[in-house]
LOGU-271806 format. One record per residue: x, y, z of N, C-alpha, C, O in turn; residue in one letter. Coordinates in steps of 0.02 Angstrom, whole numbers, plus 32768, in hexadecimal, padded with zeros to 4 digits. Example, Ala and Ser with C-alpha at 12.3 -4.5 7.8 and 13.67 -1.06 7.14 Angstrom:
82947EE4818682677F1F818682947F5B818682C87F5A81A7a
82827F90816282AC7FCB816582858002818A829E80398192s
END
This chain:
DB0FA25387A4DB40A23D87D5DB7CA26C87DCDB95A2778813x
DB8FA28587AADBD3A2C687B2DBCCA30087E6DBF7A32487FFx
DB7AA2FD87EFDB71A3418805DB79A32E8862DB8CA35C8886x
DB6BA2EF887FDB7EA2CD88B1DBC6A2C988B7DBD8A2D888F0x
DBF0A2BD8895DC18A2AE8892DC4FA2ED88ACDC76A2EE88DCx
DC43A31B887EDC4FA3578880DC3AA38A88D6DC53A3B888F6x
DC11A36C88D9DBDAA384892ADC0BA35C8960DC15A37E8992x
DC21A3318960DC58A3018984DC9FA317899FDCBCA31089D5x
DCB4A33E894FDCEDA354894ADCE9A3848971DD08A38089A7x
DCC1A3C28960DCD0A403897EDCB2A3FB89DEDCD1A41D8A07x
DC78A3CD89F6DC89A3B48A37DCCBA38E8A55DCDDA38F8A90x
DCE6A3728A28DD3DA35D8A45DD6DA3938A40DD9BA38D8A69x
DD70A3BE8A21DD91A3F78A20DD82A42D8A49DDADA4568A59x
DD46A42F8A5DDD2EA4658A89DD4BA4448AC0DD7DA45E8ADBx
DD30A4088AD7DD5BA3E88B24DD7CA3ED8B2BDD8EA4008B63x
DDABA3DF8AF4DE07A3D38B02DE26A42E8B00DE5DA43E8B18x
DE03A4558AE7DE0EA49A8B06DDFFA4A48B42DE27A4AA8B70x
DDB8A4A88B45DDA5A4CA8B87DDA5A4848BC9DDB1A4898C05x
DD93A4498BA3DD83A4228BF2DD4DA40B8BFEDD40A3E48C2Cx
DD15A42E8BC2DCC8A4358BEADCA8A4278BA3DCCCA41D8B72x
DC78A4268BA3DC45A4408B5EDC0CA4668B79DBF3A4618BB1x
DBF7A4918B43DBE3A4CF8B60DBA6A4CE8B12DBB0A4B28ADCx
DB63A4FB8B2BDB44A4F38ADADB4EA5468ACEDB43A56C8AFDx
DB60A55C8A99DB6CA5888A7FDB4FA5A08A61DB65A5CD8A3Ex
DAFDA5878A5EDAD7A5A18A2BDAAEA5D88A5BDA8BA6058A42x
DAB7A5D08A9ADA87A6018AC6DA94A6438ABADA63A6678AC6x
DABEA65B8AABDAB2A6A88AA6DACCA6BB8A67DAF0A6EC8A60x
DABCA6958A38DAB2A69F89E4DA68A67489BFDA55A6868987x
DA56A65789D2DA0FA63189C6D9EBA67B89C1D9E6A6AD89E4x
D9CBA6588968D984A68E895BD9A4A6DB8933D9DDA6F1893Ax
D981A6EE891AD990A6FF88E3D982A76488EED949A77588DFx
D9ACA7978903D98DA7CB891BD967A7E788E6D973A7DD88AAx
D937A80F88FED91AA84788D9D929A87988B1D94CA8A788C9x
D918A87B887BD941A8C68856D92AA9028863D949A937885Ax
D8D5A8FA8884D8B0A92A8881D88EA92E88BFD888A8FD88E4x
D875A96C88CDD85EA98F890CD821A9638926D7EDA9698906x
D820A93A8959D7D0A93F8960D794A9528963D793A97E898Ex
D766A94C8951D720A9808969D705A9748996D6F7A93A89A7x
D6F6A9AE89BBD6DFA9B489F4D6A9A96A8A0CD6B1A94A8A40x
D66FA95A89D0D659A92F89C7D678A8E589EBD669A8CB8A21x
D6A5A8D089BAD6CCA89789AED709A88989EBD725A85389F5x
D718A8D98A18D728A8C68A51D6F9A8B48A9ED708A8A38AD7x
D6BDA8C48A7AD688A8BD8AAFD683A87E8AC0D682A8608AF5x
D67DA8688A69D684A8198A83D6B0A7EC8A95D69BA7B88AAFx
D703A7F98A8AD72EA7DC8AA3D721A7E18AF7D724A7B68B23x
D715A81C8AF7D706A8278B57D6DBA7F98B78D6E4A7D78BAAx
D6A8A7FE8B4FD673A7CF8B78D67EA7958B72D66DA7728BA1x
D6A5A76D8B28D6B9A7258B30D6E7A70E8B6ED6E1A6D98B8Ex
D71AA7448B78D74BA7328B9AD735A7328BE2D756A7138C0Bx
D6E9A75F8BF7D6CBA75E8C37D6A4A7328C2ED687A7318C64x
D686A6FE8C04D666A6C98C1ED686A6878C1FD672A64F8C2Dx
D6D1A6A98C04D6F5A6508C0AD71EA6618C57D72CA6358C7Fx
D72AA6A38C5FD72BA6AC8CA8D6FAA68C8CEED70EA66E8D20x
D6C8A69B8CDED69EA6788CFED694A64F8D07D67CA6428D3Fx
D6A1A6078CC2D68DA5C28CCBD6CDA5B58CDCD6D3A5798CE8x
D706A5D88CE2D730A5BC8D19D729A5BB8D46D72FA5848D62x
D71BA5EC8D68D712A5FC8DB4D6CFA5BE8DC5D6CDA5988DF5x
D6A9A5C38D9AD67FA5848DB6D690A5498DC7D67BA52C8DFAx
D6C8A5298D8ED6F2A4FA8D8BD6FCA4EE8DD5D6DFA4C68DF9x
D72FA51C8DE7D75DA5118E20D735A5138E49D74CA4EE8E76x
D6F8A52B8E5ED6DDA5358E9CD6B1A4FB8EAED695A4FD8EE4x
D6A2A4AE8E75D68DA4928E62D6C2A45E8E7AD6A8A42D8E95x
D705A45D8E77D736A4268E84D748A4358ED3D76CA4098EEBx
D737A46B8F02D753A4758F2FD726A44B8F64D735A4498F9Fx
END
């Protein structure tokens, strides 16, 4: 329960600064790399990221 509690606090404090709440984890989430990729291991980031490309585009063309 502290750790809620605590999660509460720093959303009332963020408001009463800024006004808004905002998530702050988006461009610090995940943990970088220390090391170079291989050519390999970027092949496959490529192609994951082109077939989740795709089942988006299916998505949407599917809701229109």
């Amino acid at each position: 329960m502290p750790r809620i509690y605590s999660s509460i606090k720093r959303w009332r404090i963020q408001y009463k600064n800024t006004g808004e709440l905002k998530d702050t984890r988006q461009g610090n989430s995940g943990r970088k790399l220390e090391r170079e990729l291989s050519e390999s291991e970027r092949l496959k980031r490529a192609e994951a990221r082109i077939k989740l490309l795709e089942a988006e585009n299916e998505l949407l063309k599917k809701t229109k």
